[in-house]
VOPAGU-2260 file (C-alpha; in pm, 1 decimal, decimal comma):
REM VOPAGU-2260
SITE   aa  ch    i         X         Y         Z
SITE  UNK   A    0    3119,3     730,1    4254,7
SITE  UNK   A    1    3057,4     740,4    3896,1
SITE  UNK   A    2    3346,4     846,2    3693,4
SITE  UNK   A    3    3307,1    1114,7    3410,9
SITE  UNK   A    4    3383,1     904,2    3151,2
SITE  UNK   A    5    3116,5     628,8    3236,2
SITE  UNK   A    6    2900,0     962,6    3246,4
SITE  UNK   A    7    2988,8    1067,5    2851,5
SITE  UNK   A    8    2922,4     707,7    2797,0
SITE  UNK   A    9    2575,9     713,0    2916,6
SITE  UNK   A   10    2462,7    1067,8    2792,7
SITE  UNK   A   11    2512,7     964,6    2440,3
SITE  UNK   A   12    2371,5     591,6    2481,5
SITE  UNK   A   13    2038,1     696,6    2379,6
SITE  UNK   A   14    2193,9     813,6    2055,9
SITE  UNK   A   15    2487,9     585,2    1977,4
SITE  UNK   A   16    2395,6     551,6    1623,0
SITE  UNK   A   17    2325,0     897,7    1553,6
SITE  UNK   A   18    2577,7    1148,7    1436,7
SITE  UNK   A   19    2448,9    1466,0    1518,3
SITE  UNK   A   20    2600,1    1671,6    1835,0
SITE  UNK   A   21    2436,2    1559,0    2196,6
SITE  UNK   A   22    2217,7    1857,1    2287,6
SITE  UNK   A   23    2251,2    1994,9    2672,0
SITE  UNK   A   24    1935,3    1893,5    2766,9
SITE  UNK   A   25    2031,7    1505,3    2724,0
SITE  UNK   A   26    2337,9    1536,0    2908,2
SITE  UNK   A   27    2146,9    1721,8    3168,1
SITE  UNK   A   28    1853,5    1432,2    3186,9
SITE  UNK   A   29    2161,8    1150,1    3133,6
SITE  UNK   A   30    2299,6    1321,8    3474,7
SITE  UNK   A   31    1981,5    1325,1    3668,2
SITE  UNK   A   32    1933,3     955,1    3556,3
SITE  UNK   A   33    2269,2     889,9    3786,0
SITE  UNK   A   34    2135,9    1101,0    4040,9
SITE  UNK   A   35    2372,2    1367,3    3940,7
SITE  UNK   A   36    2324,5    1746,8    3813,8
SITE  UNK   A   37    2579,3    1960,5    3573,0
SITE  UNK   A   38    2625,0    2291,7    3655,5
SITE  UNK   A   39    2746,6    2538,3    3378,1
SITE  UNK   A   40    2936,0    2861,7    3428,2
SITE  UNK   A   41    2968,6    3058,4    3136,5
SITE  UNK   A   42    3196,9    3363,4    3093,4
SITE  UNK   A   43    3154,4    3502,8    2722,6
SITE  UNK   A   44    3212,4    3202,7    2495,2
SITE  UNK   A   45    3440,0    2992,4    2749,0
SITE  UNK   A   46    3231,4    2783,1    3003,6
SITE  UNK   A   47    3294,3    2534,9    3241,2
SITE  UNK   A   48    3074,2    2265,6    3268,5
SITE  UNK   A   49    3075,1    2037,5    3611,3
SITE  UNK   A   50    2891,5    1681,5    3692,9
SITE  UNK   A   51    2796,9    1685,9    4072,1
SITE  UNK   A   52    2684,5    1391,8    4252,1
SITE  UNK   A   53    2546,0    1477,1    4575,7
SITE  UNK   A   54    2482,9    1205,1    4902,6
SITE  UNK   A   55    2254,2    1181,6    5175,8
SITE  UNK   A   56    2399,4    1350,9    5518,1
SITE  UNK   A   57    2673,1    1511,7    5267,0
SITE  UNK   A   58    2684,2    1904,1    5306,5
SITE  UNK   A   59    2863,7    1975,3    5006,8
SITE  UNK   A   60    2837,6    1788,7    4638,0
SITE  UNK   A   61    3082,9    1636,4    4515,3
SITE  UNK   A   62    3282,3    1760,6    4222,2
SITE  UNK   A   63    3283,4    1396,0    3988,5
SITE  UNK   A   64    3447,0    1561,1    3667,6
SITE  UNK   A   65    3445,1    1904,3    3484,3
SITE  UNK   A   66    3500,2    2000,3    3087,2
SITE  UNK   A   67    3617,1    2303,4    2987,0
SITE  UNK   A   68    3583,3    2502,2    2688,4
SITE  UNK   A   69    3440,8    2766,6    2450,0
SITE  UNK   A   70    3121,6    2783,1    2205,3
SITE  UNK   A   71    3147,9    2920,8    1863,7
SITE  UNK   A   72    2945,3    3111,8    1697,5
SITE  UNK   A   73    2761,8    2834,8    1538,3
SITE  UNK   A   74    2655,2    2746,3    1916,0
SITE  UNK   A   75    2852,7    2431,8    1909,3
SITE  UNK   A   76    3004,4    2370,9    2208,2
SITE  UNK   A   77    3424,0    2284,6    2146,1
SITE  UNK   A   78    3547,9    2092,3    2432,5
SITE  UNK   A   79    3924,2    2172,5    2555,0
SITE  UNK   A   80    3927,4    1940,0    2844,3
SITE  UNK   A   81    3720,4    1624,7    3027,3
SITE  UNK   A   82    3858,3    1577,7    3359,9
């Protein structure tokens, strides 16, 4: 399995010299590139995003790593936690 970390790594490869925030939608398409999928549940501004990695002849995905957090109003995500 892929660890979370090596998953943040490989999200913002595309855009290691850049220095503006990594949009959802990369992170998202860095996770399907692994054969993973995120899933987001958002409760007001907190959320909790998950990286799920999912085998053949397995019923249930697996949970690989989770961030939580809260958006402010800007709509920049502030992350309390990587797991």
């Amino acid at each position: 399995r892929k660890s979370w970390l090596l998953f943040v790594a490989a999200a913002a490869s595309a855009r290691a010299c850049s220095t503006s925030p990594v949009a959802y939608s990369e992170v998202e398409a860095a996770a399907a590139r692994l054969g993973c999928r995120l899933s987001a549940r958002v409760t007001g501004p907190a959320y909790r995003l998950e990286l799920l990695w999912e085998g053949p002849g397995e019923e249930e995905p697996s949970l690989l790593g989770y961030s939580d957090g809260f958006t402010l109003p800007t709509g920049v995500a502030h992350l309390e936690s990587i797991q």
